[in-house]
C-alpha positions as protocol buffer text, in pm:
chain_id: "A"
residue {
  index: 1
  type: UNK
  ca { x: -4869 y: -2512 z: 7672 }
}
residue {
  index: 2
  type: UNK
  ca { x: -4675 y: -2248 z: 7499 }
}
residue {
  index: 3
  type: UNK
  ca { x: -4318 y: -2230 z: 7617 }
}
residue {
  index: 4
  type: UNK
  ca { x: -4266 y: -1941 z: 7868 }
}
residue {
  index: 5
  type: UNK
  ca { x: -4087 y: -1643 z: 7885 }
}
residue {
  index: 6
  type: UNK
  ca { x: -4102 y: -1621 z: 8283 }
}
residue {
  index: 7
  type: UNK
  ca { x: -4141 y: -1846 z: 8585 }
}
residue {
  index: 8
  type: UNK
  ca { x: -4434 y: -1657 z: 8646 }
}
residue {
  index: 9
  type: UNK
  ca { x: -4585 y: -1715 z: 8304 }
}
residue {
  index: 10
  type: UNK
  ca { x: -4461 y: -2132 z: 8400 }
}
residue {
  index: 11
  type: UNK
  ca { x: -4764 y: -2079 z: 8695 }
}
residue {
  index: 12
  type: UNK
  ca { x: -5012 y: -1896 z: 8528 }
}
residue {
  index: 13
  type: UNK
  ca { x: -5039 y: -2146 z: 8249 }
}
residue {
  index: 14
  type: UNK
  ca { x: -4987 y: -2484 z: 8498 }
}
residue {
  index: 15
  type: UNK
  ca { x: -5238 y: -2320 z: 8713 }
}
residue {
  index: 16
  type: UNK
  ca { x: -5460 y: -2234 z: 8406 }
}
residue {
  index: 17
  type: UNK
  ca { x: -5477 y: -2638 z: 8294 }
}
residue {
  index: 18
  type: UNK
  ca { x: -5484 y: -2822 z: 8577 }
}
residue {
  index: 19
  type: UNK
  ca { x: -5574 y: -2540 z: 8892 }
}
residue {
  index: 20
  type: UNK
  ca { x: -5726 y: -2845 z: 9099 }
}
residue {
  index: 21
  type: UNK
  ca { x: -5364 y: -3046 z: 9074 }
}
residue {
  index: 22
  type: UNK
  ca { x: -5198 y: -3065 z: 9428 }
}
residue {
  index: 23
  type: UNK
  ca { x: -4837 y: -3034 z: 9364 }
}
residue {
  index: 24
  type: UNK
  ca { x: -4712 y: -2990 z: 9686 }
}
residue {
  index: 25
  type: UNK
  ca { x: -4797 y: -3201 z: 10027 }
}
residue {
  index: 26
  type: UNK
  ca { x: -4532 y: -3073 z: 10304 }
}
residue {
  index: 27
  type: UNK
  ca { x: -4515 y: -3345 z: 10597 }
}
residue {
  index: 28
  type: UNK
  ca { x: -4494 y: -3126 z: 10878 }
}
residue {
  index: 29
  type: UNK
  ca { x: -4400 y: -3208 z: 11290 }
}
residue {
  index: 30
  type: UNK
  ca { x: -4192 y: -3557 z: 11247 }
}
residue {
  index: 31
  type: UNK
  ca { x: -4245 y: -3551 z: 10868 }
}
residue {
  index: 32
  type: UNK
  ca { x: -4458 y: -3867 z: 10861 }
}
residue {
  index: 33
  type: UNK
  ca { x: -4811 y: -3678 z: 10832 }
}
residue {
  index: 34
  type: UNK
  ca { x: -4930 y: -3438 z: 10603 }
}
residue {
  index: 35
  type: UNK
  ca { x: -4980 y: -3118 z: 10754 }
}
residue {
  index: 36
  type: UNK
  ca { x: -5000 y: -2872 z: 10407 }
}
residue {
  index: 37
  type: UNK
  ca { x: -5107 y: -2892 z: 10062 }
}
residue {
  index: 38
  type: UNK
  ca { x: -5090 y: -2704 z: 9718 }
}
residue {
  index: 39
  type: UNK
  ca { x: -5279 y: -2732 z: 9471 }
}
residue {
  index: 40
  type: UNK
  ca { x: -5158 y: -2548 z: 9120 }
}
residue {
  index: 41
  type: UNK
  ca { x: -5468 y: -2290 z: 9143 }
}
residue {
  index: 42
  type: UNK
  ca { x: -5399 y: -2235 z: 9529 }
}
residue {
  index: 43
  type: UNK
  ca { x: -5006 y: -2132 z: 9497 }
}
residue {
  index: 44
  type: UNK
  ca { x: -5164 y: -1893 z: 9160 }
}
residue {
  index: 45
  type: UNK
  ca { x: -5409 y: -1749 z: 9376 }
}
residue {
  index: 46
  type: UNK
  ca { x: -5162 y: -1734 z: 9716 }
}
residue {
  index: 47
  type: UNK
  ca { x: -4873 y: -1561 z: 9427 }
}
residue {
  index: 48
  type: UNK
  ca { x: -5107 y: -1288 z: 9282 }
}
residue {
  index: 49
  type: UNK
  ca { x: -5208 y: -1208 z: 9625 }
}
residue {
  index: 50
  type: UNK
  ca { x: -4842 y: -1148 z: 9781 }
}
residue {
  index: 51
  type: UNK
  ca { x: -4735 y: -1017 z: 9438 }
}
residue {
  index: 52
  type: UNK
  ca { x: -5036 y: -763 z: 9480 }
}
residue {
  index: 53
  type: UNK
  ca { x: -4921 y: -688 z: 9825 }
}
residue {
  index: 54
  type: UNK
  ca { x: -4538 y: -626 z: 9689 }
}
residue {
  index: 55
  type: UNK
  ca { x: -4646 y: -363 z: 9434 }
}
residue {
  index: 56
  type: UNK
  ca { x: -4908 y: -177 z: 9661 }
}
residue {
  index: 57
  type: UNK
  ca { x: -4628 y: -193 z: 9937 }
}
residue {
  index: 58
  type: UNK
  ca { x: -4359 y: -83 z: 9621 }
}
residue {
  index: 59
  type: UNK
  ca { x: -4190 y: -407 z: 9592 }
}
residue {
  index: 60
  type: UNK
  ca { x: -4164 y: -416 z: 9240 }
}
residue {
  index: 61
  type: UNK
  ca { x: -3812 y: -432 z: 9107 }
}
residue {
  index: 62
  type: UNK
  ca { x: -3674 y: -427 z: 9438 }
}
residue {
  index: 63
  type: UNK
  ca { x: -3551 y: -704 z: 9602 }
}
residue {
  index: 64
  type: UNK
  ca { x: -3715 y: -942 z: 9900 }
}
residue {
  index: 65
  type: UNK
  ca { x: -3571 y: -1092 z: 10158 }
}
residue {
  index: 66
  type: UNK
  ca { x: -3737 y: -1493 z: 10240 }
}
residue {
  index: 67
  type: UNK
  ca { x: -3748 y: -1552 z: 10597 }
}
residue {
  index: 68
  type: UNK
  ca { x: -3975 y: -1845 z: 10667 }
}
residue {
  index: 69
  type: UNK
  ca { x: -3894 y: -2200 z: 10833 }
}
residue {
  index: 70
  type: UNK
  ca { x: -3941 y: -2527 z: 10579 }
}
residue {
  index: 71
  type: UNK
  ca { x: -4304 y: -2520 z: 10414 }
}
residue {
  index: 72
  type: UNK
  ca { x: -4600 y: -2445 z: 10193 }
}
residue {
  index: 73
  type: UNK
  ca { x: -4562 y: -2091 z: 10343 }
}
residue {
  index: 74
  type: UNK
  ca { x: -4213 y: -2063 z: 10195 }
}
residue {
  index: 75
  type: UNK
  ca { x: -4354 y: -2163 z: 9836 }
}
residue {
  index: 76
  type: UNK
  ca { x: -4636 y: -1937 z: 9813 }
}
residue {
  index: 77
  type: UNK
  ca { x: -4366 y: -1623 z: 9882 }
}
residue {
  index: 78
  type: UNK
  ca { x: -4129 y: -1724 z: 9675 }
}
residue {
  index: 79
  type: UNK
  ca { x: -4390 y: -1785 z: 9328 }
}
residue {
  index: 80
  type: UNK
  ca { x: -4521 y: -1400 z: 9524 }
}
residue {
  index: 81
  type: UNK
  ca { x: -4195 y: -1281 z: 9494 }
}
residue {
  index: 82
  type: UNK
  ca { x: -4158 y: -1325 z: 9111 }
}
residue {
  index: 83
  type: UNK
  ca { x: -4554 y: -1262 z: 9073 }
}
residue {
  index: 84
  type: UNK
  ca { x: -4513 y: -893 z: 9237 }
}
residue {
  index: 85
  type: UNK
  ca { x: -4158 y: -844 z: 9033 }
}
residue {
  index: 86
  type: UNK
  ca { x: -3955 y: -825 z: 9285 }
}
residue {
  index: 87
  type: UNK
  ca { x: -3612 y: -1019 z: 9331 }
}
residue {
  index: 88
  type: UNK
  ca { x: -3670 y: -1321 z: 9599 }
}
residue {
  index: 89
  type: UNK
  ca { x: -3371 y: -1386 z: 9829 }
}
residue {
  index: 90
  type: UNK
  ca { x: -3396 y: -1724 z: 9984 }
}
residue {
  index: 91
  type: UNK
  ca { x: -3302 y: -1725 z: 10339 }
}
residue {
  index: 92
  type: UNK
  ca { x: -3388 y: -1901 z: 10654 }
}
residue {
  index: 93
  type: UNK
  ca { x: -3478 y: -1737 z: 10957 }
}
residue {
  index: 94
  type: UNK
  ca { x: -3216 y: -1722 z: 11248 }
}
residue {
  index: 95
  type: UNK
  ca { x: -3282 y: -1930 z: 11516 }
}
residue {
  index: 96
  type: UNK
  ca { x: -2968 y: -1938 z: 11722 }
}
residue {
  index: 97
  type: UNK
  ca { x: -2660 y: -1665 z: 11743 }
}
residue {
  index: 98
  type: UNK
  ca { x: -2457 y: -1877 z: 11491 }
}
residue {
  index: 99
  type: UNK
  ca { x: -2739 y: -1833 z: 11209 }
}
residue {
  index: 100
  type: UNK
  ca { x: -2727 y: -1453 z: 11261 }
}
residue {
  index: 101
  type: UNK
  ca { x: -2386 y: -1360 z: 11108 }
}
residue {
  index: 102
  type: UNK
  ca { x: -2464 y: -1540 z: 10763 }
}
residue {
  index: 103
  type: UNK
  ca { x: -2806 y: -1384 z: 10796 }
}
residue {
  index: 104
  type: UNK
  ca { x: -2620 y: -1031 z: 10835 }
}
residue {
  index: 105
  type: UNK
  ca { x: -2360 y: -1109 z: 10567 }
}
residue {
  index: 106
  type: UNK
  ca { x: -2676 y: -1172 z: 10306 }
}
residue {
  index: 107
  type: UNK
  ca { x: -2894 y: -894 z: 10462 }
}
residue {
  index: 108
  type: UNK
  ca { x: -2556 y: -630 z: 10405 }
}
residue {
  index: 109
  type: UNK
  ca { x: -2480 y: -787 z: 10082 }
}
residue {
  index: 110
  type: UNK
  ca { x: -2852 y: -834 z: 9910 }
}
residue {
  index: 111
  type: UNK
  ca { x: -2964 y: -443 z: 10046 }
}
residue {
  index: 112
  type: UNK
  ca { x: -3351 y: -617 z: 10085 }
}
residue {
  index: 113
  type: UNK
  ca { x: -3619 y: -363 z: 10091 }
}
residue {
  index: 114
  type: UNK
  ca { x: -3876 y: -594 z: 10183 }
}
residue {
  index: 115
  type: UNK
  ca { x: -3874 y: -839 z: 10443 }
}
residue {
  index: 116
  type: UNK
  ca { x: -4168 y: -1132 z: 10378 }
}
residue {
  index: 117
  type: UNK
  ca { x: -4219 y: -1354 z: 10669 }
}
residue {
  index: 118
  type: UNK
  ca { x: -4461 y: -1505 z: 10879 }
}
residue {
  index: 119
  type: UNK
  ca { x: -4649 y: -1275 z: 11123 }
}
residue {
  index: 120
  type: UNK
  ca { x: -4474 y: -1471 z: 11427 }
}
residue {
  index: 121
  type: UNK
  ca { x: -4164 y: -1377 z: 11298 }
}
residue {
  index: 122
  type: UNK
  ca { x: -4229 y: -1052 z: 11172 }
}
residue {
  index: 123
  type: UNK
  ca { x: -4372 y: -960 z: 11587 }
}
residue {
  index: 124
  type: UNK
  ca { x: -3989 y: -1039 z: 11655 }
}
residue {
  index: 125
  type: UNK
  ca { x: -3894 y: -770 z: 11381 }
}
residue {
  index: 126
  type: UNK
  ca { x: -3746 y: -542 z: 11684 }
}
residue {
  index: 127
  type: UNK
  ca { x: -3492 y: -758 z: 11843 }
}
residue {
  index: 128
  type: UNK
  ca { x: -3384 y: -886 z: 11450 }
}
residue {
  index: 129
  type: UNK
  ca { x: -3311 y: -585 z: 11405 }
}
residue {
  index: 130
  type: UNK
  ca { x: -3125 y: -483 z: 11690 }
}
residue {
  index: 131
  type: UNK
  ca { x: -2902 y: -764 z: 11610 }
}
residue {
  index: 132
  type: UNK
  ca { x: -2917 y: -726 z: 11205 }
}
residue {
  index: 133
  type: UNK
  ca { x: -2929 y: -336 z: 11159 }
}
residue {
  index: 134
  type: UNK
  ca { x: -2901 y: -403 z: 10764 }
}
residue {
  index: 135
  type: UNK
  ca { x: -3295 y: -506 z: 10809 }
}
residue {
  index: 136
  type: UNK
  ca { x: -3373 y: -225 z: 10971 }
}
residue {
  index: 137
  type: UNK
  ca { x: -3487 y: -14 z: 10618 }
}
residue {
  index: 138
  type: UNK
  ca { x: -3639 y: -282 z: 10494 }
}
residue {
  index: 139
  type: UNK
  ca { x: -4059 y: -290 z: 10467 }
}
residue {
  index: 140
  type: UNK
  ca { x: -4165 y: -596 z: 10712 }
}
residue {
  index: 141
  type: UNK
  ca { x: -4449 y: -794 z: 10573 }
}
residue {
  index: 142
  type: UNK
  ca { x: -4645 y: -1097 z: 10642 }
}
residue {
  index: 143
  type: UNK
  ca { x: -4773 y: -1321 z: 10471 }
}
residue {
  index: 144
  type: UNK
  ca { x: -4974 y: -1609 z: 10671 }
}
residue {
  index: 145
  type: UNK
  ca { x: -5243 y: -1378 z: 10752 }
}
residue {
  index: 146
  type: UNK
  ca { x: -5285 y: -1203 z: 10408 }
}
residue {
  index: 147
  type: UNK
  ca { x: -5652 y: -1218 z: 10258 }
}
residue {
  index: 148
  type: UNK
  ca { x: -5686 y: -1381 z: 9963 }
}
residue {
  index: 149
  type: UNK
  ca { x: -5923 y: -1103 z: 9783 }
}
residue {
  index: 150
  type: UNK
  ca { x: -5605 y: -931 z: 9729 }
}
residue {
  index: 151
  type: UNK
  ca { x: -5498 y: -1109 z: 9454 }
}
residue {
  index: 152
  type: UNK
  ca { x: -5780 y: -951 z: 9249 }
}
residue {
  index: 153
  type: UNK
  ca { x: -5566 y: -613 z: 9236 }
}
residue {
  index: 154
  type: UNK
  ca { x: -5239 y: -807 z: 9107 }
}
residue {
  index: 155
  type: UNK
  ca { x: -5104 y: -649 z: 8764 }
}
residue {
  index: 156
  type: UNK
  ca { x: -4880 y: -901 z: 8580 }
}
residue {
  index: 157
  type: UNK
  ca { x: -4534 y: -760 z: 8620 }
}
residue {
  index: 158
  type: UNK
  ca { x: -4449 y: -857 z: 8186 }
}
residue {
  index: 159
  type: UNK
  ca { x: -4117 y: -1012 z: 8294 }
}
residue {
  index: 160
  type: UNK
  ca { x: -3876 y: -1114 z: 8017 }
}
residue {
  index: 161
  type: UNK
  ca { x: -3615 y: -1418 z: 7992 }
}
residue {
  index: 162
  type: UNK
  ca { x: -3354 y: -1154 z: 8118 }
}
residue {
  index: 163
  type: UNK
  ca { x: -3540 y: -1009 z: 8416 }
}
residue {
  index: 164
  type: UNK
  ca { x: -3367 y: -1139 z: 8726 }
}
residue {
  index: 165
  type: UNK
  ca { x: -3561 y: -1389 z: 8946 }
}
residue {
  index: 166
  type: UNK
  ca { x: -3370 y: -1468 z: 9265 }
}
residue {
  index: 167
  type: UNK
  ca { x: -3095 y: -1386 z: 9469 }
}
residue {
  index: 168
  type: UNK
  ca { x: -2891 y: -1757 z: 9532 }
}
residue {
  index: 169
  type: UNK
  ca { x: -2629 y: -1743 z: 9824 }
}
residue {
  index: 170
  type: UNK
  ca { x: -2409 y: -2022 z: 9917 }
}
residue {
  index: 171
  type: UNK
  ca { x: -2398 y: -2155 z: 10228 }
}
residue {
  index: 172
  type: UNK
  ca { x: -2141 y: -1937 z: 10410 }
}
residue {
  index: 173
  type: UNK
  ca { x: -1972 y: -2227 z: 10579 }
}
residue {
  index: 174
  type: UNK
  ca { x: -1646 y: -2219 z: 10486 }
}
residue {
  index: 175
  type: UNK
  ca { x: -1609 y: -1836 z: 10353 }
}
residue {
  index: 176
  type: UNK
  ca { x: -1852 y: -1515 z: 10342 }
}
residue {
  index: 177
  type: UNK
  ca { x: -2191 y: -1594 z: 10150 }
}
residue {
  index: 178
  type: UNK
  ca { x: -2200 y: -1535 z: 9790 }
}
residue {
  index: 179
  type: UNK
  ca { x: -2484 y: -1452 z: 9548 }
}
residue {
  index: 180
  type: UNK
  ca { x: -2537 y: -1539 z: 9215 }
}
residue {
  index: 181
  type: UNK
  ca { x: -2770 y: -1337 z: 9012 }
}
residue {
  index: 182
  type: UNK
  ca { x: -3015 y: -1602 z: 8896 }
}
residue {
  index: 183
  type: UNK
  ca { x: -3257 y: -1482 z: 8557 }
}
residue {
  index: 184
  type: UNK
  ca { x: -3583 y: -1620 z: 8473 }
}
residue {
  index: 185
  type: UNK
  ca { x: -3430 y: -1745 z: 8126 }
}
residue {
  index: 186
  type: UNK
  ca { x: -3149 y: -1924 z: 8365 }
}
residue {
  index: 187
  type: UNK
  ca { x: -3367 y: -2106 z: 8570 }
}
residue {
  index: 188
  type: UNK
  ca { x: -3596 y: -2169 z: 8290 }
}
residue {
  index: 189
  type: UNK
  ca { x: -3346 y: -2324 z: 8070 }
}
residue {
  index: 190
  type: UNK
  ca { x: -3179 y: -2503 z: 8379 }
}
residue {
  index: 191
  type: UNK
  ca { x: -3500 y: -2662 z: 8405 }
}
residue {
  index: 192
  type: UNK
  ca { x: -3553 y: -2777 z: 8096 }
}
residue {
  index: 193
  type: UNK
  ca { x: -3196 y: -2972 z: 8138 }
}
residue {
  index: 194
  type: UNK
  ca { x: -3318 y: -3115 z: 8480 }
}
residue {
  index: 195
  type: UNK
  ca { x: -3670 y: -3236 z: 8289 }
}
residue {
  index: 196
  type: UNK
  ca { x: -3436 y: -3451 z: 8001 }
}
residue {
  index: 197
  type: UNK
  ca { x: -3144 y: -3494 z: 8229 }
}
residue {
  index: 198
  type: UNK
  ca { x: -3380 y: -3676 z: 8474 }
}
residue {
  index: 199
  type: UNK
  ca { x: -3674 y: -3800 z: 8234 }
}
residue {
  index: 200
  type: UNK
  ca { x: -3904 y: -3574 z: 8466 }
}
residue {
  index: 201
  type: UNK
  ca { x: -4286 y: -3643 z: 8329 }
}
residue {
  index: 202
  type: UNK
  ca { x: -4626 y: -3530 z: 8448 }
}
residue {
  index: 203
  type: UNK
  ca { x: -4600 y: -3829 z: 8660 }
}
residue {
  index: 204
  type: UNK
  ca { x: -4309 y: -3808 z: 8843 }
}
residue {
  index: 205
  type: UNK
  ca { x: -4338 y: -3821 z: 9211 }
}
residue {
  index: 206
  type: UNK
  ca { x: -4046 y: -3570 z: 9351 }
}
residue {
  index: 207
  type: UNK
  ca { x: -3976 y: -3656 z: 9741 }
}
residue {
  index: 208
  type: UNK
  ca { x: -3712 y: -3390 z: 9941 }
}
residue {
  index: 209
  type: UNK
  ca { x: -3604 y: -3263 z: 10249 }
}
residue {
  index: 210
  type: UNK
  ca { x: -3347 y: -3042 z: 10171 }
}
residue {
  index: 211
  type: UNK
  ca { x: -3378 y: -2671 z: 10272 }
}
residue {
  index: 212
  type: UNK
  ca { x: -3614 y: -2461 z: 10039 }
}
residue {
  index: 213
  type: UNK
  ca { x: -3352 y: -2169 z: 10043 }
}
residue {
  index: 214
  type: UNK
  ca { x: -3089 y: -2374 z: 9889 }
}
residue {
  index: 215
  type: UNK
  ca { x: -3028 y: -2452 z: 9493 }
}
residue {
  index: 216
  type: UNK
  ca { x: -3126 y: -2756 z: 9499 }
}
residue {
  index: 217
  type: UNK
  ca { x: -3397 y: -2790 z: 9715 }
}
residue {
  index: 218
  type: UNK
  ca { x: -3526 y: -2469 z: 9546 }
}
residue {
  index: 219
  type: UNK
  ca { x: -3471 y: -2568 z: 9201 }
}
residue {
  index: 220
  type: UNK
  ca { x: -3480 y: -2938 z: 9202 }
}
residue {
  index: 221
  type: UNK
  ca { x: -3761 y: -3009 z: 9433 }
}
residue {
  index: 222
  type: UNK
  ca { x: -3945 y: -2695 z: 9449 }
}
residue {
  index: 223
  type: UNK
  ca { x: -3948 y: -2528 z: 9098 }
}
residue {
  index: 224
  type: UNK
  ca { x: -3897 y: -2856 z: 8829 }
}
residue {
  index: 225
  type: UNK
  ca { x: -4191 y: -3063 z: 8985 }
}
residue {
  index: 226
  type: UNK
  ca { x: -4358 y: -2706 z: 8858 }
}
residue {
  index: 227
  type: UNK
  ca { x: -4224 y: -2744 z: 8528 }
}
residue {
  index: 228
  type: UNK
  ca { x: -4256 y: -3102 z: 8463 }
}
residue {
  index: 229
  type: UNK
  ca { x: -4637 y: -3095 z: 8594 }
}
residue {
  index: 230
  type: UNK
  ca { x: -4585 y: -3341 z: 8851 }
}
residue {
  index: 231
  type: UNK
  ca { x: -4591 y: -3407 z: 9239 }
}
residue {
  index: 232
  type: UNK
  ca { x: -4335 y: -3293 z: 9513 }
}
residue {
  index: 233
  type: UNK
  ca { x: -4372 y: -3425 z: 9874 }
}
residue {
  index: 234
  type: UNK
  ca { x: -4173 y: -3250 z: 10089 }
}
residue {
  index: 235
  type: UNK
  ca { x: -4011 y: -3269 z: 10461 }
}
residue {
  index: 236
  type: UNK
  ca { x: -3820 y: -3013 z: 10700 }
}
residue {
  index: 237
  type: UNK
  ca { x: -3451 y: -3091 z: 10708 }
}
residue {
  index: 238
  type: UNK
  ca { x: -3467 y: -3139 z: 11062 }
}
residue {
  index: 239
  type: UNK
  ca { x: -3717 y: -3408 z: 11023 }
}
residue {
  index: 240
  type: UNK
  ca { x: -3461 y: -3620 z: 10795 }
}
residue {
  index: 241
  type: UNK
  ca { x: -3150 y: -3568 z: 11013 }
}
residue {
  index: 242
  type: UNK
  ca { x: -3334 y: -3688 z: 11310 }
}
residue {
  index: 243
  type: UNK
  ca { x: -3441 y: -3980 z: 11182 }
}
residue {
  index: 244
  type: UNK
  ca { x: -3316 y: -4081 z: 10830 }
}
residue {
  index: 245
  type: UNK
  ca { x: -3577 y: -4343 z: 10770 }
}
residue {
  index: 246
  type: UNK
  ca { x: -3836 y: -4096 z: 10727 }
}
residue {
  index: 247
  type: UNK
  ca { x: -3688 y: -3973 z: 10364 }
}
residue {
  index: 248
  type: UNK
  ca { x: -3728 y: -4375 z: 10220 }
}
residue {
  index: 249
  type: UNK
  ca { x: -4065 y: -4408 z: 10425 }
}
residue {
  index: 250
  type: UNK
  ca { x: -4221 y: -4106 z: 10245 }
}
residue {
  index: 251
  type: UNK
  ca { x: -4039 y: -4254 z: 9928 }
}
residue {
  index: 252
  type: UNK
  ca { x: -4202 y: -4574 z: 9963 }
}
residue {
  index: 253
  type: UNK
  ca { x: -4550 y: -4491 z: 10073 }
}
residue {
  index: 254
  type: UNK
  ca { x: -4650 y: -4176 z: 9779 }
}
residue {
  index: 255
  type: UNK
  ca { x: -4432 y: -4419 z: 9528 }
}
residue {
  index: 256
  type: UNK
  ca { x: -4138 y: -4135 z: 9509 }
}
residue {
  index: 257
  type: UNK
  ca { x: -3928 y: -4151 z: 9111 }
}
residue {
  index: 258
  type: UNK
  ca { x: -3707 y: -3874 z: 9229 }
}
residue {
  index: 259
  type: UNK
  ca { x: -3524 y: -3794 z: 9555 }
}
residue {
  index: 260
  type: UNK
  ca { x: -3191 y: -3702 z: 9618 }
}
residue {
  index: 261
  type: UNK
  ca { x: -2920 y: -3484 z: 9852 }
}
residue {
  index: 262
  type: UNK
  ca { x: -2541 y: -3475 z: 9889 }
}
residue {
  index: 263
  type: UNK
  ca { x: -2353 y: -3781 z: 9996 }
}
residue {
  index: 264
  type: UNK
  ca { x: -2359 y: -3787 z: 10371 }
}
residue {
  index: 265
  type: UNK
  ca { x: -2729 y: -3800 z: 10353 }
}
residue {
  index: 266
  type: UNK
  ca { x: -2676 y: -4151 z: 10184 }
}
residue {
  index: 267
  type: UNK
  ca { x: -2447 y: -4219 z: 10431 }
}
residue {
  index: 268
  type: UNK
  ca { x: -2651 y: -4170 z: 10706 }
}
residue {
  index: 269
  type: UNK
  ca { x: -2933 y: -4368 z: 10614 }
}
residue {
  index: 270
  type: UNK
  ca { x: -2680 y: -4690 z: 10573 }
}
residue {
  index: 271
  type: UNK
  ca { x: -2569 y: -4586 z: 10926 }
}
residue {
  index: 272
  type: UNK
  ca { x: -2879 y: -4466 z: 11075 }
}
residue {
  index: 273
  type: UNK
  ca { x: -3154 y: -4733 z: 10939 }
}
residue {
  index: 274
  type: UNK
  ca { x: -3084 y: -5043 z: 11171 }
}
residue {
  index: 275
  type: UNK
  ca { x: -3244 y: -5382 z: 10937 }
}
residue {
  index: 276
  type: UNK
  ca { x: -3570 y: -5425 z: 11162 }
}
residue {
  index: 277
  type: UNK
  ca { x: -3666 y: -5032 z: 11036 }
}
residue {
  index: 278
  type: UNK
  ca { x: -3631 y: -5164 z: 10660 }
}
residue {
  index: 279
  type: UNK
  ca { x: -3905 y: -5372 z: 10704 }
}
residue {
  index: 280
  type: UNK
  ca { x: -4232 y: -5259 z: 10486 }
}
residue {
  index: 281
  type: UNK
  ca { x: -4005 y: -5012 z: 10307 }
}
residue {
  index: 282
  type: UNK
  ca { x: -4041 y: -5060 z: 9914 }
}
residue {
  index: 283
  type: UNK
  ca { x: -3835 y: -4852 z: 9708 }
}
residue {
  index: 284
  type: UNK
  ca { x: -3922 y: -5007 z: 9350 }
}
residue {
  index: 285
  type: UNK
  ca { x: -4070 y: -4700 z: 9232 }
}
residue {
  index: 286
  type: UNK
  ca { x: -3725 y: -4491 z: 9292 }
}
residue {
  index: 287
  type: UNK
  ca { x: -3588 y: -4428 z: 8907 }
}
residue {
  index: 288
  type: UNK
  ca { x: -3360 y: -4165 z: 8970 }
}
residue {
  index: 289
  type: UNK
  ca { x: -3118 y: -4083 z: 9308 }
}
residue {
  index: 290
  type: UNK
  ca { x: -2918 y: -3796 z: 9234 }
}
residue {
  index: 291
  type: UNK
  ca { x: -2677 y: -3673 z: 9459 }
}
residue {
  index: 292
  type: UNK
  ca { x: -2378 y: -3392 z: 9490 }
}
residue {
  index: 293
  type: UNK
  ca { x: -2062 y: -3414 z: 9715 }
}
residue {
  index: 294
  type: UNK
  ca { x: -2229 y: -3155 z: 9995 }
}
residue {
  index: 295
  type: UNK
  ca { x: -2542 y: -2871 z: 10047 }
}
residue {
  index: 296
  type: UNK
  ca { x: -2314 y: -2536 z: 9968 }
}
């Protein structure tokens, strides 16, 4: 593989080698069974198809506001996003009054002129935004229901180390959100530090549940599995904080190298796992356990 000069040229030439690889099983409900999967030429064909959708719609260049819960659905976009060259913003879709003012804070701040979503969201478009007005210019699309043919009219966007690729915000808890302008040449190169860093192979076995729209679950357990060729099994947050046992479990049974999350996960699996629930569990194959002092 030649070295790329874009995340979407990363894609194209994964998806080129190995298209019937499935990179990405999402454990979806309690996060014990396997409700979604990606394989490397499915997540091409589901990128060309919402980047095709982007340009006819006159998303290139602008930038795209992410509003999807934890998923496959929340890939696809994102890989779309860069695909149609447009500028993904990662967010998470309100889903109680306290979400809303870090939603409007990112919405005011990023000026999206696309909204992608999911068509059950995007039928709730009105009352968003009657309570987010800063949405209210933006283009609403779905992407759930989207026919695959379209990715036959996709033009490759010829994106450069030093086009910019996403939108990062922090997480607003304890002062307005922030972005950081994020290039492909960043995230390419941050990559490449996570792959040595980590000792990241073809067959590594990435396990997460940490929310897609954040840095590291975006970057570490979304976007390096891509770049390392390997295997990321994923889980909702919610799933996790319920019931911790269900990150190890997942680690155990698809043999998991690489799982991580900021210390008060750890701490609430020591808490949370009572000794009968460690039974079966066998975390041998676990080589590396990263972790960071919170989710910001």
């Amino acid at each position: 593989m030649t070295f790329p000069v874009s995340v979407v040229d990363l894609l194209s030439q994964r998806a080129c080698q190995r298209p019937d690889h499935e990179i990405y099983t999402f454990l979806g409900g309690d996060g014990e069974v396997e409700t979604a999967h990606l394989t490397l030429g499915e997540l091409d064909r589901a990128a060309r198809a919402i980047g095709a959708l982007l340009q006819r719609s006159g998303g290139r260049g602008e930038r795209a506001l992410l509003l999807f819960p934890p998923g496959v659905e929340f890939i696809a976009a994102f890989f779309g996003c860069l695909y149609g060259g447009a500028v993904a913003v990662p967010a998470y879709p309100p889903r109680a009054a306290r979400t809303q003012p870090r939603l409007r804070s990112i919405a005011a701040d990023a000026r999206p002129r696309v909204v992608l979503t999911l068509s059950t969201i995007a039928a709730r478009a009105e009352a968003l935004i009657a309570q987010i007005p800063e949405l209210g210019q933006a283009v609403w699309l779905a992407t759930d229901d989207l026919p695959l043919d379209l990715a036959a009219e996709w033009t490759q966007p010829g994106l450069g180390p030093d086009d910019l690729a996403f939108l990062q915000y922090t997480s607003g808890s304890t002062a307005t959100p922030k972005g950081v302008m994020v290039s492909h040449g960043n995230l390419l190169d941050n990559e490449e530090m996570i792959r040595l860093a980590f000792g990241q192979s073809a067959e590594s076995v990435v396990v997460g549940w940490l929310p897609l729209y954040h840095d590291m679950g975006l970057i570490g357990n979304v976007i390096q599995p891509l770049y390392a060729g390997a295997r990321c099994i994923l889980m909702s947050p919610i799933a996790f904080l319920q019931r911790p046992r269900r990150w190890l479990a997942a680690i155990s049974r698809y043999r998991g190298t690489t799982s991580g999350g900021p210390n008060f996960a750890y701490d609430l699996a020591v808490r949370r796992i009572r000794e009968e629930d460690r039974q079966g569990l066998d975390l041998s194959s676990w080589q590396v356990a990263f972790r960071s002092k919170s989710v910001v």
